[in-house]
SEKENU-828937 format. One line per 8 residues: number of its first residue (from 1); their letters; for each residue x, y, z of C-alpha. Coordinates in steps of 0.2 Angstrom, whole numbers, plus 5000, padded with zeros to 4 digits. Each point is the difference from the previous one (the first is absolute). Example, Ala and Ser with C-alpha at 12.3 -4.5 7.8 and 13.67 -1.06 7.14 Angstrom:
# residues 2
1) as) 5062,4978,5039  5006,5017,4997
This chain:
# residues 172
1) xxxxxxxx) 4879,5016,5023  5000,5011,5015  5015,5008,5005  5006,5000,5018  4996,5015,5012  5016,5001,5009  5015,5007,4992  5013,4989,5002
9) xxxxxxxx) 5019,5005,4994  5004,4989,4986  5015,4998,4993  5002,4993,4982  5013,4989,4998  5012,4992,4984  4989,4984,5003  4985,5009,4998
17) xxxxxxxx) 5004,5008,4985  5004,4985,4992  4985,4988,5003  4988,5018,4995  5005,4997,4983  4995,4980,5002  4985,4999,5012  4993,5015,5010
25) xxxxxxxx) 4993,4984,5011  5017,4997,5004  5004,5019,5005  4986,4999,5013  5005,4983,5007  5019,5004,5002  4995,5018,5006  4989,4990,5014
33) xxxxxxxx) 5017,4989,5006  4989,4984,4991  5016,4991,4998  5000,4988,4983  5008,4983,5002  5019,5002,5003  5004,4983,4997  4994,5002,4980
41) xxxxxxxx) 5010,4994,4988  5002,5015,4990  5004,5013,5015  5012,4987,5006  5009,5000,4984  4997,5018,4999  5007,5002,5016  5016,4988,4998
49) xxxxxxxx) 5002,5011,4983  5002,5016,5008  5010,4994,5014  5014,4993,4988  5000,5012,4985  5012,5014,4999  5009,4997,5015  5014,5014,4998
57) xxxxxxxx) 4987,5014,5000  4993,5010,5016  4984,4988,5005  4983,5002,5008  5002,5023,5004  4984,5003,5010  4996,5020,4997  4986,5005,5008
65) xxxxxxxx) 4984,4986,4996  5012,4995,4984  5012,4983,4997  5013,5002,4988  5005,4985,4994  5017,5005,4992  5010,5018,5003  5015,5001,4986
73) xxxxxxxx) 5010,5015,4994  5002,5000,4982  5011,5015,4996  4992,5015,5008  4984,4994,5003  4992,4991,5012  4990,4983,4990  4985,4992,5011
81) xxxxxxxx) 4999,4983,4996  4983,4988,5001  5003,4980,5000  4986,4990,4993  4996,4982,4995  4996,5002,4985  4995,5016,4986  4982,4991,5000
89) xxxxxxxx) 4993,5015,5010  5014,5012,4994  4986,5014,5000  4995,4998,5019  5021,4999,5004  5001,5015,4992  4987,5012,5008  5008,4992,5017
97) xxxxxxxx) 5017,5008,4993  4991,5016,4994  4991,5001,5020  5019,4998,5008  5008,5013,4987  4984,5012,5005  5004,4998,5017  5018,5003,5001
105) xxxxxxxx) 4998,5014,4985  4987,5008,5016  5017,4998,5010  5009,5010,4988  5009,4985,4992  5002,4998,4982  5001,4983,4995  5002,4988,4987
113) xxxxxxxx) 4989,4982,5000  5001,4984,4993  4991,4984,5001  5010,4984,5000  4993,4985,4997  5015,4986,5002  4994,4985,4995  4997,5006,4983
121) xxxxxxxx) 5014,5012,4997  4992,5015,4998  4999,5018,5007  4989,5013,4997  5003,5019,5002  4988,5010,5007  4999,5020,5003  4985,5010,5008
129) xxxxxxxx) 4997,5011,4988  4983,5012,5003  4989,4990,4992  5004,4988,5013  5001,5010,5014  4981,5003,4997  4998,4982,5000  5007,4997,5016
137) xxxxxxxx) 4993,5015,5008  4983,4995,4993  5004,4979,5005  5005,5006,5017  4981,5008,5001  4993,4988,4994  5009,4986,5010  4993,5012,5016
145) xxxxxxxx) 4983,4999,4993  5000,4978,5000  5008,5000,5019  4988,5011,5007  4988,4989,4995  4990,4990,5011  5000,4984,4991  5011,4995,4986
153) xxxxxxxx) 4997,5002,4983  4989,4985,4992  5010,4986,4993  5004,4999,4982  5008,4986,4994  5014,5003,4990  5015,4993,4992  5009,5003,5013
161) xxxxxxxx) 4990,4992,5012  5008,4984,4997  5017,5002,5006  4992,5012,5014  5006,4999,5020  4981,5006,5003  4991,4988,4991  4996,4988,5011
169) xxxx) 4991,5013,5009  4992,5006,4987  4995,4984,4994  4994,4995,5015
């Protein structure tokens, strides 16, 4: 695929990070403000979950292109919370985490991060170790290299696809 001549600033984003580990076809649509359908069932629940779900903690912090979810103290350190549906893509949740706790770490903040997913009781701890960091740093590249595209990766249908706000337009 050719890449596009102008040099647009591009800023990745938490949303970004998450749908690379899932689709890269997705990275490219959101990227392009290809909106997927809002009124699908599972963003609408994913939306009414993160609305009501811990509702005694610090909500929706924007730092610089980031969202946090959830801002808690938890004895002296800061703890960065991410609200999900479900664990079912707990991997993709995490490097979203792992992309916010690089940022702020960029800011010189030092912070904790755990993903909570309400509707099943659990939590999940996650630290950005090195090893990580290079995954995000490389992610972040990588993520770049998609946008800058001019035309979105082919489609690959996978599990996911399913229960996918794209996939009516990638079905069609």
């Amino acid at each position: 695929m050719e890449e596009k001549s102008d040099t647009m600033e591009f800023e990745v984003t938490g949303a970004l990070m998450q749908s690379y580990t899932i689709c890269k076809r997705q990275v490219w649509l959101m990227a392009h403000q290809i909106v997927p359908d809002q009124e699908h069932p599972y963003i609408e629940i994913g939306r009414l979950i993160d609305e009501n779900s811990y509702q005694r903690d610090r909500k929706k912090i924007h730092f610089e292109n980031v969202v946090l979810d959830l801002v808690r103290m938890e004895k002296d350190n800061i703890l960065i919370g991410e609200v999900k549906k479900s664990s079912k893509a707990a991997e993709s949740a995490k490097m979203q985490l792992l992309f916010y706790l690089y940022k702020l770490k960029q800011s010189g903040i030092t912070a904790k991060g755990q993903l909570f997913f309400p509707e099943e009781r659990k939590r999940e701890v996650v630290e950005l170790t090195p090893e990580f960091e290079i995954e995000v740093i490389k992610a972040i590249e990588e993520i770049k290299g998609i946008v800058h595209k001019e035309k979105p990766p082919a489609f690959i249908k996978i599990p996911y696809c399913k229960n996918c706000g794209y996939k009516e337009f990638c079905l069609s």
